[in-house]
C-alpha positions in Angstrom: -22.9 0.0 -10.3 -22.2 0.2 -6.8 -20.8 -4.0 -6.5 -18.9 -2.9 -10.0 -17.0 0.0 -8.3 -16.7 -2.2 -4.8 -14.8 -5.3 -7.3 -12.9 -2.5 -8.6 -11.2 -1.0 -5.7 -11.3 -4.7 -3.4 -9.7 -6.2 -6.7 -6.6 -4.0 -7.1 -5.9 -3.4 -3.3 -6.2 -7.4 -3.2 -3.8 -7.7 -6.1 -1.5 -4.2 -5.3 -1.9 -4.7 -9.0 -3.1 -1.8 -11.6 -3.8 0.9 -7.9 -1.2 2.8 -10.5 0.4 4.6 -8.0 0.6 3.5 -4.0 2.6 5.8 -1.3 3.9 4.1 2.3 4.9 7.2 4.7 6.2 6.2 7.8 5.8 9.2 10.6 8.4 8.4 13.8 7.7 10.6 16.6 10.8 11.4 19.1 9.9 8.8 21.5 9.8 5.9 19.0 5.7 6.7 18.7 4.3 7.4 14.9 1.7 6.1 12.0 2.2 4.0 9.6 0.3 4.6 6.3 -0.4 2.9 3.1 -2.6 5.3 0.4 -3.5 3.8 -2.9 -4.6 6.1 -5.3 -7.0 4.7 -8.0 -8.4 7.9 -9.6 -6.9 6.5 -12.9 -9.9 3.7 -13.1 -12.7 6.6 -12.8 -12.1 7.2 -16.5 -12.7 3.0 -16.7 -16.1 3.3 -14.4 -17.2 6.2 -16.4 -17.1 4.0 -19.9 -18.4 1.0 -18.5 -21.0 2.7 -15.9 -22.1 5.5 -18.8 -24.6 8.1 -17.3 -24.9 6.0 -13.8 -21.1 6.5 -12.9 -21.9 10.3 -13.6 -24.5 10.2 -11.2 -22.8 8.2 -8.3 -22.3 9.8 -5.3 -19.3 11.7 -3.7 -17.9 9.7 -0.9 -15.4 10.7 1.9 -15.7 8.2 4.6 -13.4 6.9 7.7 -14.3 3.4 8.8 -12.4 2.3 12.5 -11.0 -1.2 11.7 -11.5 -2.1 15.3 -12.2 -6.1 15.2 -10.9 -6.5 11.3 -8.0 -8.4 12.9 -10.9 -11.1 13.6 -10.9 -11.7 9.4 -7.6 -12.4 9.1 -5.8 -15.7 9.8 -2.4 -16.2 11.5 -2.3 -13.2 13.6 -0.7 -12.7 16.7 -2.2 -11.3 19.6 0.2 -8.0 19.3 -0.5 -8.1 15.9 -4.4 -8.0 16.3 -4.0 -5.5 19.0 -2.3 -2.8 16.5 -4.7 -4.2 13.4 -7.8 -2.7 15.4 -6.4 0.8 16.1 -6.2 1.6 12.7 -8.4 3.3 10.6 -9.4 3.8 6.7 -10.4 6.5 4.5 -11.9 6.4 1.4 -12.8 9.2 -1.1 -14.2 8.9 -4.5 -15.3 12.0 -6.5 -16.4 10.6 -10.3 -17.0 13.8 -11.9 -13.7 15.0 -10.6 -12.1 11.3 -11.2 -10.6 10.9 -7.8 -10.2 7.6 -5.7 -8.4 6.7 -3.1 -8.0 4.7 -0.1 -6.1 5.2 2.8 -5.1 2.7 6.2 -3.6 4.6 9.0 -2.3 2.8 11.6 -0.8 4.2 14.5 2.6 2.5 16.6 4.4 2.4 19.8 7.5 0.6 18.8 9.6 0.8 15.7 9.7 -2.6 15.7 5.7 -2.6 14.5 6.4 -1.2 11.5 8.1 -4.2 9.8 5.3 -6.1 11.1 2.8 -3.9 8.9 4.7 -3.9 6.1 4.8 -7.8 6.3 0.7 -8.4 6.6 -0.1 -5.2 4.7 -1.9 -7.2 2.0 -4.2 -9.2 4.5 -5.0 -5.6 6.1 -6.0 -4.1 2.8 -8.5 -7.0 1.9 -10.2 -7.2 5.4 -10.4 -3.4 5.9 -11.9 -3.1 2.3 -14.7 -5.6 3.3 -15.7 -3.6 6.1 -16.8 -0.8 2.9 -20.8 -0.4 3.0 -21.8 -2.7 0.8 -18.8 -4.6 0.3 -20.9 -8.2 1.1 -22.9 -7.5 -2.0 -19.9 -7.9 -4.1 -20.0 -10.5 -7.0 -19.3 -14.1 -6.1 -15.1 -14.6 -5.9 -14.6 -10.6 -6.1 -12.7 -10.9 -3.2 -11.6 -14.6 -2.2 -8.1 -14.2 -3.6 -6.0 -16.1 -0.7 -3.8 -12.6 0.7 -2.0 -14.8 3.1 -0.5 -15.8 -0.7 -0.3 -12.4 -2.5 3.4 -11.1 -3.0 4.0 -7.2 -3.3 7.1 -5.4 -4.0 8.2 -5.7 -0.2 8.0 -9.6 -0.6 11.5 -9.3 -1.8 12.9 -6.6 0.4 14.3 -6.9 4.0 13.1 -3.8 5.8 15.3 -2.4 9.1 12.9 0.1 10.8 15.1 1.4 14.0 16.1 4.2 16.2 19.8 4.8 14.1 18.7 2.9 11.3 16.3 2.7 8.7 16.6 0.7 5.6 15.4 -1.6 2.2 17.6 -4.2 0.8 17.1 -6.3 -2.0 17.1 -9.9 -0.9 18.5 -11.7 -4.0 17.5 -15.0 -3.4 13.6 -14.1 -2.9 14.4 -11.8 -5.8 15.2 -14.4 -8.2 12.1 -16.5 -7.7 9.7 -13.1 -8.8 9.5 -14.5 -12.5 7.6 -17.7 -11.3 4.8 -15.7 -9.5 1.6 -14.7 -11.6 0.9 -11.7 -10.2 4.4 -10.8 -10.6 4.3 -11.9 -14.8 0.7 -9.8 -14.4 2.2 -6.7 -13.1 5.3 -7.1 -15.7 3.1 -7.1 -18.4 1.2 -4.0 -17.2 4.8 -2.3 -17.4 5.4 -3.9 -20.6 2.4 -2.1 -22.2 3.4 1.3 -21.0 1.3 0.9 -17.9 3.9 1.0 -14.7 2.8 1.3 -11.2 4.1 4.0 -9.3 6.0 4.1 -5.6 6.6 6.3 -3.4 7.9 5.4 0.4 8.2 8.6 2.5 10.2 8.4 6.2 9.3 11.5 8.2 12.4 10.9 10.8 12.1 12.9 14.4 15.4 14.5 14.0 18.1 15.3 11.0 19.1 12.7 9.3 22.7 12.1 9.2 23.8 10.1 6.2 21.1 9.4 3.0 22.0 6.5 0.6 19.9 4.8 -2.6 19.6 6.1 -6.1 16.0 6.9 -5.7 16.5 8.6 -2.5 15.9 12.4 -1.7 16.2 14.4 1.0 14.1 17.4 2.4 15.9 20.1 2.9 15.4 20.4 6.6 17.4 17.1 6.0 14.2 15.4 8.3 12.1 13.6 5.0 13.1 11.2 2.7 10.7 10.7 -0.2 12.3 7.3 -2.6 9.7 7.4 -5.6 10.2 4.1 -7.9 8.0 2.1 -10.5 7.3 -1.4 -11.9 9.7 -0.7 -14.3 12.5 0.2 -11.6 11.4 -3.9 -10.0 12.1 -6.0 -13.3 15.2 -3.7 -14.8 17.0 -2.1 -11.6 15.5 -3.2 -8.7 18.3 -1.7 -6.5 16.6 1.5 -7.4 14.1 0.5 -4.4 17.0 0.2 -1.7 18.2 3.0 0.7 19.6 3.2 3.7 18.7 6.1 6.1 20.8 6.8 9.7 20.0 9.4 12.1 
């Protein structure tokens, strides 16, 4: 039972595919400091591990654990030494409660320059799949479980240009990437999931270090101490309207 829930939660977070609902919050300090984090929240599969585990998911126990991911870097091709540097000061959290049907998983990984955070954003995939190895356990998963190529999975932010600065902070589509979404298969995967009345959720959250002074997107809301901005879309929102996933923060 243990490898089935392991596949479970290393498959989606490979895939970013059927995690149902996944929230990026980007925290900038004053002096350009902050965390980035990336929680994907997978309680809706407890109700699947319950059917197909029977009375041994009900007896599985509680988790809350925090695994450093210093030396994860070392799993994933391609990195740069900057890269590798930020990689291992992160951290991950999981907690899984079956009787109360909770999952999730959560990277945290702190920055010293804006400029970082489009770097995260751009090898989130690849960090999801080697931090999720490092799980107790993990290398007793089933054979393939978790060889999908990441260096090759596309997300939502593979068709997005992301400006992460001190004025400016924004999400536009990028229509020629855009129009080449129908030919991938995890893409036609994650369509069909809508399709069946089975969306995934988004939510990108921007805590800013001062008052914003101009909010733009249709999905966009701002806090009212005018310092958060929460921009909560779905699967839906990517194949019908995916301007609904732009915005444009300055400040």
């Amino acid at each position: 039972m243990k490898k089935f829930v392991l596949y479970v939660i290393i498959g989606c977070c490979t895939l970013l595919l059927g995690c149902f609902e996944t929230t990026q919050e980007i925290t900038i300090n004053k002096n350009g400091t902050g965390v980035f984090s990336n929680t994907t929240d997978l309680s809706k599969v407890v109700g699947m591990l319950k059917q197909m585990g029977g009375e041994d998911a009900e007896k599985m126990q509680s988790k809350d654990t925090t695994i450093l991911l210093k030396g994860a870097a070392d799993s994933i091709p391609g990195l740069t030494q900057e890269q590798r540097d930020i990689v291992s000061g992160g951290k991950m959290r999981l907690v899984m409660n079956v009787q109360e049907e909770k999952l999730l998983v959560k990277l945290d990984f702190p920055f010293q320059k804006l400029s970082d955070v489009q770097m995260l954003k751009g090898i989130l995939p690849s960090l999801s799949v080697s931090a999720l190895k490092r799980l107790p356990g993990a290398n007793q998963m089933p054979s393939g479980g978790g060889d999908t190529d990441s260096t090759k999975v596309k997300t939502f932010e593979s068709y997005f240009d992301d400006v992460v600065s001190a004025k400016v902070i924004s999400k536009t589509l990028n229509k020629s990437k855009y129009a080449t979404a129908g030919d991938d298969e995890l893409m036609k995967s994650l369509q069909q999931m809508s399709g069946m009345g089975s969306p995934v959720k988004v939510n990108y959250v921007i805590n800013l270090p001062k008052k914003a002074k101009k909010v733009e997107g249709k999905a966009a809301t701002l806090s009212s101490n005018k310092k958060k901005v929460t921009v909560s879309v779905t699967s839906d929102d990517f194949f019908n309207d995916p301007s609904k996933f732009e915005y444009r923060i300055e400040y």
